[in-house]
C-alpha positions as CSV (number, residue, x, y, z in Angstrom):
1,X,-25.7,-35.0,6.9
2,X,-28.7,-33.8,8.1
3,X,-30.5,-30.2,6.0
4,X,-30.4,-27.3,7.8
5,X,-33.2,-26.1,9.1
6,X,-35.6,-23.6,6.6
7,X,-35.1,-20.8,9.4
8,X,-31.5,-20.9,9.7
9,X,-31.1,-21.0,5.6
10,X,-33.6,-17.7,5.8
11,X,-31.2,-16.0,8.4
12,X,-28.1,-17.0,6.2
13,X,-29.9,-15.6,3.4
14,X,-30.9,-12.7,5.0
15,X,-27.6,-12.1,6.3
16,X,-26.3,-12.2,2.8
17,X,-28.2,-9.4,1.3
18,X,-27.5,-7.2,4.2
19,X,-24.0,-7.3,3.5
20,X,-24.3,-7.1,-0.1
21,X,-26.8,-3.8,0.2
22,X,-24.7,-2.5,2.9
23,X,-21.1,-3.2,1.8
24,X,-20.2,-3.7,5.2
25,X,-22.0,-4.3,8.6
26,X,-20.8,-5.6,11.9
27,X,-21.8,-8.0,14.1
28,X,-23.7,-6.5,16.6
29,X,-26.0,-4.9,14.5
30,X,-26.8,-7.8,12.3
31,X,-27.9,-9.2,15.9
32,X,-29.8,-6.5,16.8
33,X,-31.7,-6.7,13.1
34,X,-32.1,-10.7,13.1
35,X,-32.7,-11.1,17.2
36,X,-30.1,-13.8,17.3
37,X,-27.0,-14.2,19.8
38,X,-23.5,-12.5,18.3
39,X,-22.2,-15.9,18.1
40,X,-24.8,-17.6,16.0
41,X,-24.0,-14.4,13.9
42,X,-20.4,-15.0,13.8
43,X,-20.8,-18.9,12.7
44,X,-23.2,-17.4,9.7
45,X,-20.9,-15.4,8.8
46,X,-18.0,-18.1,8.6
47,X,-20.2,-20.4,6.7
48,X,-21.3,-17.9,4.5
49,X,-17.5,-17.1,3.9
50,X,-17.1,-20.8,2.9
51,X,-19.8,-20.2,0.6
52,X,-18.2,-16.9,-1.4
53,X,-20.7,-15.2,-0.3
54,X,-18.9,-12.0,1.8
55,X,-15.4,-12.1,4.0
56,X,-15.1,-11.7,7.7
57,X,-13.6,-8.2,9.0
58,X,-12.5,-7.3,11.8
59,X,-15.9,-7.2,14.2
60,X,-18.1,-8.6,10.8
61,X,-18.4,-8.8,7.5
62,X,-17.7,-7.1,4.0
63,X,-18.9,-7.5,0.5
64,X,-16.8,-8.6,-2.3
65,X,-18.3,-9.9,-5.6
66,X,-20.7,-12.1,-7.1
67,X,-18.3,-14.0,-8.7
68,X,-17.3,-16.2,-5.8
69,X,-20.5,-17.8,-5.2
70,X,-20.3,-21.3,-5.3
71,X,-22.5,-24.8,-3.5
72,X,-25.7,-23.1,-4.7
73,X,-27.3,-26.4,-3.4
74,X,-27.0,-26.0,0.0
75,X,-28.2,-22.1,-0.1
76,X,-30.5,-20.4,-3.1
77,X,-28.5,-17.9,-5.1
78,X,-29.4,-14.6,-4.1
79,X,-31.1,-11.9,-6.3
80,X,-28.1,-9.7,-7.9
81,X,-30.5,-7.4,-10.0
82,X,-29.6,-4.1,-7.9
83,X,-26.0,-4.6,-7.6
84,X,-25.0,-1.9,-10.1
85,X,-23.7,0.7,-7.8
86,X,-21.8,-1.9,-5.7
87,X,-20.4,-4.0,-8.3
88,X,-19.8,-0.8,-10.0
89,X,-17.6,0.5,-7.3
90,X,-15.8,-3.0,-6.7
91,X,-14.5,-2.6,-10.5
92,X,-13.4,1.2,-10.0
93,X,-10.8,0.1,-7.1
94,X,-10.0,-3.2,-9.0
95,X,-8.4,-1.8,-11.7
96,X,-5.7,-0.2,-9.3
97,X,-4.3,-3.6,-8.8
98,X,-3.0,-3.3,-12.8
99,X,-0.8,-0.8,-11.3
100,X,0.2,-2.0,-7.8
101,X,3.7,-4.4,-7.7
102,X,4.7,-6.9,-5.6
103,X,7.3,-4.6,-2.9
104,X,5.5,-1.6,-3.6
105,X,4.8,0.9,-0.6
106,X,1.6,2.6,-1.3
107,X,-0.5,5.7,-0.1
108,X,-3.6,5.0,0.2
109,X,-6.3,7.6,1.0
110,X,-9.2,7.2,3.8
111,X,-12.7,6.6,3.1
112,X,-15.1,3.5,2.2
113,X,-14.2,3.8,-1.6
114,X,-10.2,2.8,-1.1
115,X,-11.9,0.5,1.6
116,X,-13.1,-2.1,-1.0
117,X,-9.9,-2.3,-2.3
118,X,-8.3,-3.8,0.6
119,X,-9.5,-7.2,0.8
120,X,-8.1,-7.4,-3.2
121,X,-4.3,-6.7,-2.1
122,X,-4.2,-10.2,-0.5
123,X,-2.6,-11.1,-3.8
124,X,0.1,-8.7,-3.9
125,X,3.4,-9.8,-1.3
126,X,5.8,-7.4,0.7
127,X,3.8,-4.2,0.2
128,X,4.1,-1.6,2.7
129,X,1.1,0.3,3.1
130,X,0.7,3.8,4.7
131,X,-2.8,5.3,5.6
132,X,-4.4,7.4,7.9
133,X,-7.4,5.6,8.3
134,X,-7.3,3.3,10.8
135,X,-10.3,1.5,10.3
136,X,-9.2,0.4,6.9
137,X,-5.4,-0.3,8.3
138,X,-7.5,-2.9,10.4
139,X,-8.7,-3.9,7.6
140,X,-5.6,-4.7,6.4
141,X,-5.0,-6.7,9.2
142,X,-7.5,-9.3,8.0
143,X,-6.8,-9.9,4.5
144,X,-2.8,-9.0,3.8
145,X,0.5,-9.7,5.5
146,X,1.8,-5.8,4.6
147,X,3.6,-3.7,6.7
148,X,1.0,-1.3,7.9
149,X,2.4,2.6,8.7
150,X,-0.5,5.1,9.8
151,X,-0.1,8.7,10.2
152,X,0.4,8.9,14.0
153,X,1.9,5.0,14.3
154,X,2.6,1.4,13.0
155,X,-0.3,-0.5,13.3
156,X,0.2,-3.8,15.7
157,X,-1.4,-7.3,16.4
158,X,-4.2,-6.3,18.6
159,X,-5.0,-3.0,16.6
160,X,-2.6,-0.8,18.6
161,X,-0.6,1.7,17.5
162,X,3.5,1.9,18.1
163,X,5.5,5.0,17.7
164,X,4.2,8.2,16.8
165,X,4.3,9.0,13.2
166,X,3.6,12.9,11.4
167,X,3.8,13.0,7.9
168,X,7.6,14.8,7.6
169,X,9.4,11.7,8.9
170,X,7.2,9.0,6.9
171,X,8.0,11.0,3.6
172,X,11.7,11.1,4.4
173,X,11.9,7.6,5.5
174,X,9.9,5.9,3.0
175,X,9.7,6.2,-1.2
176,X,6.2,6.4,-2.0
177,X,5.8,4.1,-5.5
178,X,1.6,5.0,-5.4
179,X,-0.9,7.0,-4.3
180,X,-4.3,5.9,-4.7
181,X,-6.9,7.8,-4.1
182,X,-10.9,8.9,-4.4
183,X,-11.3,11.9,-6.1
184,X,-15.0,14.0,-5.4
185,X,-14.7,16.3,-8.6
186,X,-12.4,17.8,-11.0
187,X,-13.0,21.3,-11.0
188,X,-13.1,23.4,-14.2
189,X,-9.8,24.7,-13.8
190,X,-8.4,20.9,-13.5
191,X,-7.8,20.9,-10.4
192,X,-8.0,17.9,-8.4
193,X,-10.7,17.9,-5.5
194,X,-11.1,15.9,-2.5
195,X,-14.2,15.7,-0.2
196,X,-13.0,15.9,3.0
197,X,-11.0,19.3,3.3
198,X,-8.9,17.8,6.9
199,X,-6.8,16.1,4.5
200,X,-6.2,18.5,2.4
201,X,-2.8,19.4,3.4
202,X,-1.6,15.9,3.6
203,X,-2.8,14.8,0.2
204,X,-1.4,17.9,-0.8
205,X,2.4,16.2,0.3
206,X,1.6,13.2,-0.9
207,X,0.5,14.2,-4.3
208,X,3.6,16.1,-5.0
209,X,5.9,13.2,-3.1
210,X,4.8,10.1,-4.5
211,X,6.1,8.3,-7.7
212,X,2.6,7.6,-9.4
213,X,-0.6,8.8,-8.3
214,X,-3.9,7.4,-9.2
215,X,-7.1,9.1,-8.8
216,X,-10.2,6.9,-8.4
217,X,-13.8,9.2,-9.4
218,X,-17.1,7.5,-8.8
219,X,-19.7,10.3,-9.4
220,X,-19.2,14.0,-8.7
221,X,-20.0,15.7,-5.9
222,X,-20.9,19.3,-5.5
223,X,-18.1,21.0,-3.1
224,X,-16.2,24.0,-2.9
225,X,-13.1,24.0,-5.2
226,X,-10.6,24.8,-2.7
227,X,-10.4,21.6,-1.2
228,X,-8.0,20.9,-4.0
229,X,-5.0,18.6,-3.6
230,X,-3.1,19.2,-7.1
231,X,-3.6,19.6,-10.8
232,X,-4.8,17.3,-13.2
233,X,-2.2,17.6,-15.9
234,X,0.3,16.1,-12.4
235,X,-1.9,12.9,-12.5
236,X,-0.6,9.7,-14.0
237,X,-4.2,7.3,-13.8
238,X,-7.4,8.6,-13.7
239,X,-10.0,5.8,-13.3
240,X,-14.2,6.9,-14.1
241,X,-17.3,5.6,-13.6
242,X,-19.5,5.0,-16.5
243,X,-21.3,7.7,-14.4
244,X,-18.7,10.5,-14.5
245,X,-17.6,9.6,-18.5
246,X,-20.0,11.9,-19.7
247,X,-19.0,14.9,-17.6
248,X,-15.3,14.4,-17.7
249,X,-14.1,12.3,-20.7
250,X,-13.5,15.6,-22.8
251,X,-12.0,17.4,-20.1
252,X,-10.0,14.3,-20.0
253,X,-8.9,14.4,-23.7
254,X,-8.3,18.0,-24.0
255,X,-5.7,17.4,-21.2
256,X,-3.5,14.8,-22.6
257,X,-5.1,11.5,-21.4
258,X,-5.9,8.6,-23.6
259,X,-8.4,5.8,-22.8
260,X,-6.5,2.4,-22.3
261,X,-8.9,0.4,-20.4
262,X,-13.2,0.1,-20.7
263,X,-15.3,-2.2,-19.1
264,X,-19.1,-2.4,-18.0
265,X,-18.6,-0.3,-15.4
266,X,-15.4,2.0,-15.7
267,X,-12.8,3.7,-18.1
268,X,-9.2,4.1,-17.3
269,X,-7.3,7.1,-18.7
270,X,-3.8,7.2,-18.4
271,X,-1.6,10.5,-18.9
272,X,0.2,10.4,-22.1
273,X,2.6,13.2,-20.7
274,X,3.8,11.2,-17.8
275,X,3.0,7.6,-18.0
């Protein structure tokens, strides 16, 4: 079989580390960046797939983990010495699937964070997932065989939405086993806060409906303290960065949770009131 040729190997390459700096990136623009045709993108990106390097998505690629790289022979192993942050974040979601079942119908919140969960669900069979985000409910669509139920409509083959969905109906219909969730702080009255205040209400409903809820914190973020969706001492999982330990493992302790899971890159704290 006849080598590739050095240029397309340095396109692959470069391909690579766009995704993995970027955590996502589509198609067109990685045409744009590497003046190629969307086609030759779309075959590096298949090989590349082959190669554990990233997974297709709908319209390009994502980023999933170092750990899948494999036939370094045929492409040079890429330079991982800045992955913190993204690795970092991989881990925070991954621990979710220690609470997710196979049959479950989960709640899971919008935003790039629950976004790199996603692609890890393809594990997990019969799960009925309800959203309202439908870019990661296309998502979905790539990597799992669940039901998919977005606030608004059921998500179809071809991305289109059927029926028309508010909250109400969903919550009567359908018994929510998780929520799963990024969190932006926990203000200093324990109460839970989101970043994006539209969904307040909604979380709000969700929070107080669902079975378990699991709050996912990667750093804290300076917002106003009204844009608060319950109370801490309510939660069942809190998973934190090694970067919000220091700022929230007391608070943590002083309200009941215990450590029961540490890694490089994240603690879990679970609620020794209600789990």
């Amino acid at each position: 079989m006849a080598r590739a040729s050095s240029a397309l190997l340095k396109r692959r390459l470069d391909i690579a580390e766009i995704v993995r700096k970027q955590g996502e990136v589509k198609v067109d623009k990685l045409s744009d960046m590497l003046r190629v045709s969307n086609v030759t993108i779309r075959q590096d990106l298949t090989y590349l797939e082959q190669q554990g390097y990233l997974k297709r998505s709908f319209g390009g690629a994502i980023y999933i983990s170092p750990e899948n790289l494999i036939n370094h022979t045929t492409i040079e192993p890429l330079n991982y010495t800045n992955i913190g942050m993204e690795r970092g974040e991989i881990d925070l979601v991954k621990n979710c699937l220690n609470y997710i079942n196979d049959g479950d119908t989960l709640f899971l919140s919008h935003g790039n964070l629950i976004r790199k969960l996603i692609p890890f669900l393809h594990n997990k069979k019969s799960l009925r997932l309800i959203m309202n985000d439908i870019n990661n409910a296309q998502l979905v669509k790539e990597f799992s065989d669940a039901e998919v139920i977005l606030v608004g409509g059921v998500l179809q083959d071809g991305n289109t939405l059927q029926n028309s969905n508010t909250l109400t109906p969903i919550l009567n219909q359908f018994h929510i086993s998780h929520f799963i969730f990024e969190l932006a702080a926990i203000n200093d009255n324990n109460h839970l806060i989101i970043e994006n205040s539209e969904q307040q209400n909604t979380y709000q409903q969700i929070f107080k409906n669902a079975d378990h809820t699991i709050g996912v914190l990667p750093q804290r973020f300076l917002l106003p303290d009204n844009y608060s969706i319950g109370k801490l001492k309510h939660m069942d999982v809190v998973i934190l960065s090694k970067a919000a330990v220091t700022e929230y493992h007391q608070q943590l302790i002083d309200s009941d949770f215990k450590q029961r899971a540490i890694n490089k890159y994240c603690i879990t704290y679970h609620n020794s009131k209600v789990t």
